[in-house]
C-alpha positions as a printed Julia matrix, in Angstrom:
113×3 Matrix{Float64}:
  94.01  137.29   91.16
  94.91  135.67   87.77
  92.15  135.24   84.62
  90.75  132.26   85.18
  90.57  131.12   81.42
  94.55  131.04   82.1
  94.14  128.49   84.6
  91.4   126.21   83.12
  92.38  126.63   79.56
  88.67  127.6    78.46
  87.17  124.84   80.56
  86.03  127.33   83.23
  82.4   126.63   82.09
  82.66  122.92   82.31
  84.18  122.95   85.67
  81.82  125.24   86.92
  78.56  122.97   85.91
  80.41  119.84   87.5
  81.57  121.58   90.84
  78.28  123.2    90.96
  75.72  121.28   89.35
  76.59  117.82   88.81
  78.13  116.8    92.12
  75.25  119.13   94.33
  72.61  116.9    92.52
  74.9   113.39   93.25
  75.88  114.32   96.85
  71.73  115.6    97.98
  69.33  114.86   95.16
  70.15  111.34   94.89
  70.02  110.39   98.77
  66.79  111.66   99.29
  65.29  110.34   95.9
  66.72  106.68   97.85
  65.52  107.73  100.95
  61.89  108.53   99.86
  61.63  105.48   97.4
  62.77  103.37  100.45
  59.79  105.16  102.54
  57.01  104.68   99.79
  58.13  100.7    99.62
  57.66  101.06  103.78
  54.45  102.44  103.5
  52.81  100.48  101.2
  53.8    97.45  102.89
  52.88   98.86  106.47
  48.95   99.34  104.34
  49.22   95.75  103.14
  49.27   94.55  106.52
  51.52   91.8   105.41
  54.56   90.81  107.29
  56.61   89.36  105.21
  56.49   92.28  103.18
  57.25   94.83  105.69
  60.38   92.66  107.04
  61.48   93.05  103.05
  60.8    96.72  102.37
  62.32   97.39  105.88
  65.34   95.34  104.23
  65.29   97.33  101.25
  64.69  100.87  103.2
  68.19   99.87  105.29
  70.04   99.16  102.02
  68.64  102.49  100.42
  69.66  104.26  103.75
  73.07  103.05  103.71
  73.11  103.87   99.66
  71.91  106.96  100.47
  74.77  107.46  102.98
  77.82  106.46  100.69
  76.54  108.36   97.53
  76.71  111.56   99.81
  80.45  110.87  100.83
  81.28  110.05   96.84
  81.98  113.86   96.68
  84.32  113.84   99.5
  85.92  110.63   98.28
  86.17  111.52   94.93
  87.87  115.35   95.97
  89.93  113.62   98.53
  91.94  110.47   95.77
  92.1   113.72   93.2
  93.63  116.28   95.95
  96.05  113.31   96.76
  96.92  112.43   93.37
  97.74  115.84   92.7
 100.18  115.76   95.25
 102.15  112.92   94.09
 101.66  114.16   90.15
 104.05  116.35   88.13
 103.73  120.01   88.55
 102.18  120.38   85.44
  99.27  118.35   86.11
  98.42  120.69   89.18
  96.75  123.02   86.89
  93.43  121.3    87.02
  93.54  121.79   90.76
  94.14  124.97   90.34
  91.38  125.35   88.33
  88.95  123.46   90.47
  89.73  125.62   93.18
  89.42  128.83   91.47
  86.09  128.73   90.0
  83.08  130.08   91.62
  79.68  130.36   91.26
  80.32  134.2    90.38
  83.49  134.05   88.56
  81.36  134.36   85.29
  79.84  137.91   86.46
  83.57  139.05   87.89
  85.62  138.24   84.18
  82.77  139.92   82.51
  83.68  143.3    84.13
């Protein structure tokens, strides 16, 4: 196994906090904020007893659901167009992949040692 500050050029830190930070909180915390916002809206309007309000937030809990649905594939997406333009990119520019796929959540401990 090479250093990993080799690979990542001192971004190993950076990396790390997207890959295991940044995109956990996009690709879960987000859907179910949408999700439970959407059932709140529901609920009050179910209390209100008013129908034209519970054919909205119904609406709006559908939209939120599907939201909630394509923000949890934007990780997927978004690794899938980078792993493809990596193919198609000079070997050079493969070092961020590389990098991406080297770090780990306990690569700091390890290159402490």
């Amino acid at each position: 196994m090479f250093i990993l500050a080799d690979v990542c050029n001192g971004l190993d830190p950076i990396v790390r906090v997207v890959k295991f930070g940044v995109f956990p909180i996009i690709q879960i915390g987000i859907p179910i904020i949408l999700i439970i916002m959407g059932s709140f809206d529901l609920g009050k309007a179910v209390l209100s007893s008013d129908d034209k309000e519970i054919k909205a937030s119904t609406s709006r809990l559908i939209k939120r659901v599907v939201a909630a649905i394509a923000v949890f594939f934007v990780v997927a997406i978004v690794k899938l167009v980078m792993n493809w333009a990596a193919k198609y990119a000079d070997k050079g520019a493969n070092n961020w992949v590389n990098c991406w796929d080297q770090v780990t959540n306990t690569d700091a401990e390890v290159n402490k040692k």
